[in-house]
N, C-alpha and C positions, 0 to 999 in steps of 0.2 A: 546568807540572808534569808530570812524565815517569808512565808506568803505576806503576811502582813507589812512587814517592811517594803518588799518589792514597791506591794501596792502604794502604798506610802511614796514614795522615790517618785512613783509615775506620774501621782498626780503632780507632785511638784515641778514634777520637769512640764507637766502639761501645762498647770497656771504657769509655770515660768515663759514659757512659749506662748501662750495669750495675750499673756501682758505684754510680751515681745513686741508681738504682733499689733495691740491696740495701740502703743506706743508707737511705732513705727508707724501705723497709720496717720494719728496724729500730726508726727514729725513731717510725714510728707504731704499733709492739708498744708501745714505752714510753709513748706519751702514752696508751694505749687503758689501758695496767695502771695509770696516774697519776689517770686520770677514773673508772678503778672504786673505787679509793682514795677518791677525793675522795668520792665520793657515800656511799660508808660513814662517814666520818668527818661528813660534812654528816646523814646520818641518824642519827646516835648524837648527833649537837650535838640535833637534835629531841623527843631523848627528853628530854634533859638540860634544856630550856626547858621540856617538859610536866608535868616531875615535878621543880621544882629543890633542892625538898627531900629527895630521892633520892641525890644525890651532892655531892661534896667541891665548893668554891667552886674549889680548883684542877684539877678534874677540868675544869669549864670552861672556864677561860683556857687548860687543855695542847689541848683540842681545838679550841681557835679558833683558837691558833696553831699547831696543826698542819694546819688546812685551809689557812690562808695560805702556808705554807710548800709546801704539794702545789701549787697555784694558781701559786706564782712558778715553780714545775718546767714548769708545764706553759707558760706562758708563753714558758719560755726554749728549750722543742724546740718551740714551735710557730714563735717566731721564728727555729732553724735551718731549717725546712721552707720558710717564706718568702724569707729572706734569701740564705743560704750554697747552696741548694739549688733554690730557685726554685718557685714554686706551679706549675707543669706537672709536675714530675716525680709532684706527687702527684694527678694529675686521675685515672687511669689510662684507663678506657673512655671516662669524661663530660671533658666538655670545662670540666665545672663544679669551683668548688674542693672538698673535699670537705665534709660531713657530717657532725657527730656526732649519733649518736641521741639523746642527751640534749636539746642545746642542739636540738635541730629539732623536737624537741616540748615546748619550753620546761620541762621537769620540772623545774627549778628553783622556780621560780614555781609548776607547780601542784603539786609534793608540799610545796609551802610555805604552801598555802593554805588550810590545814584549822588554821582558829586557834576554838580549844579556849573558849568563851565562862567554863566554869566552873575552867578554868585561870587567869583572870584574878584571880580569886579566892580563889588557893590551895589551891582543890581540885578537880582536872583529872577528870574522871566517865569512864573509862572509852568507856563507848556513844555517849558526845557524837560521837566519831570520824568514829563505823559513819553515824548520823544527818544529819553535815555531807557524808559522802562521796554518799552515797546522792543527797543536796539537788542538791547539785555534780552528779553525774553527772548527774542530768533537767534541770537548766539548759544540759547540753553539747549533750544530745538536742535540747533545745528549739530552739537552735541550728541544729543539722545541722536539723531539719525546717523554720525558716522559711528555710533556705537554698535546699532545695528547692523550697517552695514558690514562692519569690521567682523561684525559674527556669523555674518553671510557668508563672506571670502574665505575664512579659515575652515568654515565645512566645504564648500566647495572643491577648495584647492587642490585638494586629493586624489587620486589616482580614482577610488572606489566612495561613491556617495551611498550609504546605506536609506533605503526607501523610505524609512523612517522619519529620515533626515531633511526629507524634501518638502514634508508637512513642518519643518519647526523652519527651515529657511523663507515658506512661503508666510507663516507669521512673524518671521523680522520683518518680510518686504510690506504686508499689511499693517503693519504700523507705522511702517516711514510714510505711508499712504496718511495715513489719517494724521499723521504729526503737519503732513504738506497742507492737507486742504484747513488745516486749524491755523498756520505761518497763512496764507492766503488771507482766512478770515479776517487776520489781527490786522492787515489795511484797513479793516472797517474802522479798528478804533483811531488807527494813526489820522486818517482822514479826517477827522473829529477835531485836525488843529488846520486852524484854515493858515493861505496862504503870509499871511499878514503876522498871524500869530508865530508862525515860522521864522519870518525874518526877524520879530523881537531879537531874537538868539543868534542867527545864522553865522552872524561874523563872528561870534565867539567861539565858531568849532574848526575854521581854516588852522592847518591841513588839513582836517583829519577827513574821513570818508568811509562810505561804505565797502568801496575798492579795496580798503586796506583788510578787510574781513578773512584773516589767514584761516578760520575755519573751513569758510563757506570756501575756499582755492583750495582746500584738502579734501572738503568733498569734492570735489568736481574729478579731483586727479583720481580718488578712490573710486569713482563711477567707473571713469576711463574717458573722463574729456583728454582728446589728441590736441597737443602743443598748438598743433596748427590751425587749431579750430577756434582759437583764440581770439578776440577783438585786441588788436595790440593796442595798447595808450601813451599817444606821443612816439608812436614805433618806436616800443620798450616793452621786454619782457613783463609779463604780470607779476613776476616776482619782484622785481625791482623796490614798489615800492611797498615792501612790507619790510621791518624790521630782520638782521640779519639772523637772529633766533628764529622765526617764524617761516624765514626765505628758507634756510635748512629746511625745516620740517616740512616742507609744501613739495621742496626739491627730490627730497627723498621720497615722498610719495608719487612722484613723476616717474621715477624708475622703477618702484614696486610692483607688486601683482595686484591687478584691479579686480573688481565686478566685472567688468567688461573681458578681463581674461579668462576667470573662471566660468563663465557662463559658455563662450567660444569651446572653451576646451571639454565641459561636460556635455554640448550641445554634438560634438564630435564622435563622445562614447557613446552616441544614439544605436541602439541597435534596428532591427529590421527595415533599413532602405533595400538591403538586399537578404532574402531569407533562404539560406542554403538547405540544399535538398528541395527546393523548390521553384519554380519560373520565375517566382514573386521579383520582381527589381522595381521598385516605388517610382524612383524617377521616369523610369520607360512607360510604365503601366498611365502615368499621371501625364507626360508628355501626349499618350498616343490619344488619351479624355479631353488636353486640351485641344490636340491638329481639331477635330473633331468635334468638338464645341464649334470654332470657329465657320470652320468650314459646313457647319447647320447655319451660323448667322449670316454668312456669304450668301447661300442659297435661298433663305427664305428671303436677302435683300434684293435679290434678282428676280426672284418668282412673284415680288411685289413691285418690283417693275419690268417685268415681264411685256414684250409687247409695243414698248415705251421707246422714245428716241431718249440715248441716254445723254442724261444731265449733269452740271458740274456739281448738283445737289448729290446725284447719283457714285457720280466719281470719289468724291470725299466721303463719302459714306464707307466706300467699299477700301479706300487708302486705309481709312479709321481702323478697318478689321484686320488689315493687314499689318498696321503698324504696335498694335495688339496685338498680334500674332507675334511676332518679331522680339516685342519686349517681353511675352511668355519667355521665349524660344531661349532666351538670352541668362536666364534663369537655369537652365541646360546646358548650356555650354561652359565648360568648366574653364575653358582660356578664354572665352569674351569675359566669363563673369571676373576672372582673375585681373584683366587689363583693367575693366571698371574699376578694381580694388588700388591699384597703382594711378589710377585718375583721381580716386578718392570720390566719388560717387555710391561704390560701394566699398563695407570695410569685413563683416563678416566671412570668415572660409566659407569657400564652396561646400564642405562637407557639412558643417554647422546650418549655413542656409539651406539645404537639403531638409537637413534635421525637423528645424524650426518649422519646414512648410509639412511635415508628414505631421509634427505635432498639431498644428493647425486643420490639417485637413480633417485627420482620424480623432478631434479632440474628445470626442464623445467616447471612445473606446477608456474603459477603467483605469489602468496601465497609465496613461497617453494623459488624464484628465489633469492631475497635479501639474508638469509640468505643462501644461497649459498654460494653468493659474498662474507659476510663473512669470511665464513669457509675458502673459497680461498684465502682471502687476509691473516687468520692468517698463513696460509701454506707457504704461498709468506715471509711474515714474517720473520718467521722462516729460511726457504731459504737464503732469502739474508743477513741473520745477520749469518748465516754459510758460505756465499760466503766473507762476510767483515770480518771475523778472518780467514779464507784461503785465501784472499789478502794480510793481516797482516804477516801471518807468512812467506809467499814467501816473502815480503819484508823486514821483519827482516832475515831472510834467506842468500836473495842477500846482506842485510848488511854488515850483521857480520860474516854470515856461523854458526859454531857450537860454539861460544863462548859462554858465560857467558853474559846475560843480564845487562845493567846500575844497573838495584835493584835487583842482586844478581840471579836472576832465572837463569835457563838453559835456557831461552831464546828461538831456533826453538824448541826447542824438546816439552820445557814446551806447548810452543803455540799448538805446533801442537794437544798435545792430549784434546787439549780443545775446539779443533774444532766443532767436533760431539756431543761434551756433551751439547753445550748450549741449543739446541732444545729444546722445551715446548711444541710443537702441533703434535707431534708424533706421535698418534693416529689418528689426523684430518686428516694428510697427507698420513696414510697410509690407508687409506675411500679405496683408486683406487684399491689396493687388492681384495676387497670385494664385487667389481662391476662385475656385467653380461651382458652381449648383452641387446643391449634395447628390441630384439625383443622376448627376454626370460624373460624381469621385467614381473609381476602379475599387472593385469590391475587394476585401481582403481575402486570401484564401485561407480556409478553415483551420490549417496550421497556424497560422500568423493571428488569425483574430483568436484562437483559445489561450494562445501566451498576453496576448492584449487584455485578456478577459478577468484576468487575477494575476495576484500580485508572483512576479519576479523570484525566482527561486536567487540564492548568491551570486552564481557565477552569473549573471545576467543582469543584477541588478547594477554589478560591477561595472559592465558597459556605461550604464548613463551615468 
């Protein structure tokens, strides 16, 4: 093939390619104006099932066949884009075929799945909507947070947490944060349906209940809510009343590995409570800062009443420091802290809560600051998922008052006493007890503060 021919060949394969392309262009103006069609005629079909006493028997068969008839249009350009045209021409940048934003977030399915309980009925309540949207959306959240978490526990779980690793776990745990306080928010909308407009509906949703939420009882088990910390309903397991699919999967995650264990277990590979080749031992150092603390707040209570006949004002002053002294001390003691653990007052190892309070103390040190942020964020955690069942219950509250729950519960009372029990980082959050003035912490010695100072060579990093 001679220079000219070539030339010849190229242009036409080039216009062939243009024209491709403008065609193709074309073709997908038309199918984008066909699927906004479609979804309007599919949302007016929705009204027309919620209210069908609203409109004419042939208003609905003209709209059902006129979706059918958009749906063959779009069929029959999407099979020129395939066929006559070829699936490359429309990849353009991606090498993928394309996208529709409908179909890629399934919105068929889910703007289809707000079915109306007193529709059933023949009389479709208005607020039912707002109530099942609001349901839906914290089921989605629920979701997105054990995803998170779930991504949390599989880096954890491991013998060796690469340092890396504790910056990408510290943004799972900052997200479930901001997913909490936005589930919090959305009481403001639910609130929006006052007490009145609630009952329109109420009796058309017995059984069913918030109780029954096998999501939100898989998070809890994934946190590491303990069986026993349970609010039992009708003294009956919480499983009970969820479906026997759902009782599985809640169950199995009762015997799994939690958040709560990997945290314990990495909290463990803490290195320098004791720094060999050195005096350094954390506990001792920090015990001897707190005797010592104390015993300046004894003296100066004395030397302020110096002189004095002493008083019962006096006496309780000075029991106060002692019994602070006591609950430090107790923090030290590795078989009182232990017997706490079998009371269930405390649940954390002794070696973990050692951990937790050097991270706390030293948090300022480079090393020590990430896992800080941690511990802070499981704290926050915790927090806000006690501020979102104390949202819950003031608004079942303002609902109903003292009634009887949709699934049979007692409803505020039940909620309420289950407020305080979900907490899992108990021990984490209660670190700030245990703290002293920075200018009474025990200094680090120069060995220990230059490994705190930069980042963890391998064998090191393996510990935590």
């Amino acid at each position: 093939m001679d220079s000219q021919q070539h030339a010849s060949t190229s242009q036409q394969l080039f216009l062939a390619e243009s024209e491709a392309k403008e065609v193709g262009t074309r073709v997908d103006r038309i199918i984008d104006g066909l699927y906004y069609k479609l979804e309007f005629l599919k949302g007016h079909q929705r009204l027309i099932e919620e209210s069908p006493n609203s409109y004419p028997k042939e208003e609905a068969e003209k709209t059902q066949k006129a979706i059918l008839d958009c749906e063959t249009e779009v069929k029959g350009y999407e099979n020129i884009k395939q066929t006559s045209l070829g699936p490359k021409q429309y990849r353009g940048r991606s090498q993928h075929l394309p996208v529709y934003y409908s179909d890629y977030l399934c919105l068929d399915d889910i703007l289809n799945a707000q079915k109306l309980q007193s529709a059933k009925y023949g009389k479709p309540e208005h607020h039912e909507m707002l109530f099942i949207i609001i349901h839906q959306a914290f089921e989605l959240w629920f979701k997105q947070i054990l995803y998170e978490l779930e991504a949390v526990v599989v880096k954890m779980e491991g013998e060796y947490l690469p340092e890396k690793d504790i910056s990408t776990i510290l943004h799972h745990l900052e997200r479930i944060i901001e997913i909490q306080r936005l589930m919090i928010k959305q009481f403001d909308v639910l609130e929006t349906l006052s007490p009145l407009d609630f009952m329109d509906f109420r009796d058309y949703l017995f059984p069913a209940s918030g109780f029954q939420s096998w999501q939100f009882r898989l998070l809890e088990n994934l946190l590491g809510l303990q069986s026993n910390r349970r609010v039992q309903y009708e003294r009956k397991a919480y499983h009970t009343r969820l479906s026997p699919e759902h009782q599985e999967i809640v169950q199995k995650a009762e015997s799994g590995v939690t958040l709560f264990d990997v945290v314990q277990k990495w909290l463990e590979r803490t290195p320098f409570l004791k720094e060999e080749g050195t005096s350094f031992d954390f506990l001792r150092h920090y015990m001897s800062a707190v005797d010592t603390m104390f015993n300046e707040d004894k003296n100066v209570v004395l030397s302020v009443n110096e002189g004095r006949e002493e008083t019962d004002e006096l006496t309780k002053e000075l029991e106060r420091i002692e019994e602070n002294r006591k609950n430090f001390m107790s923090l030290f003691d590795e078989e009182k802290h232990n017997e706490q653990i079998q009371q269930g007052s405390r649940r954390l190892s002794y070696r973990a809560t050692q951990a937790a309070l050097l991270i706390n103390v030293y948090q300022e040190e480079p090393i020590l600051h990430l896992p800080f942020k941690i511990l802070q964020s499981l704290t926050l955690i915790d927090e806000l998922f006690t501020q979102w069942r104390s949202r819950h219950v003031l608004m079942v509250h303002r609902m109903i008052g003292s009634k009887v729950g949709t699934g049979g519960s007692s409803g505020y009372w039940y909620l309420r006493a289950t407020v305080e029990k979900g907490r899992v980082f108990t021990d984490i959050g209660n670190m700030s007890t245990y703290l002293i003035p920075r200018n009474k912490v025990p200094s680090l010695p120069p060995s220990v503060k230059s490994k705190l100072a930069y980042a963890l060579d391998h064998t090191n990093t393996s510990q935590l």
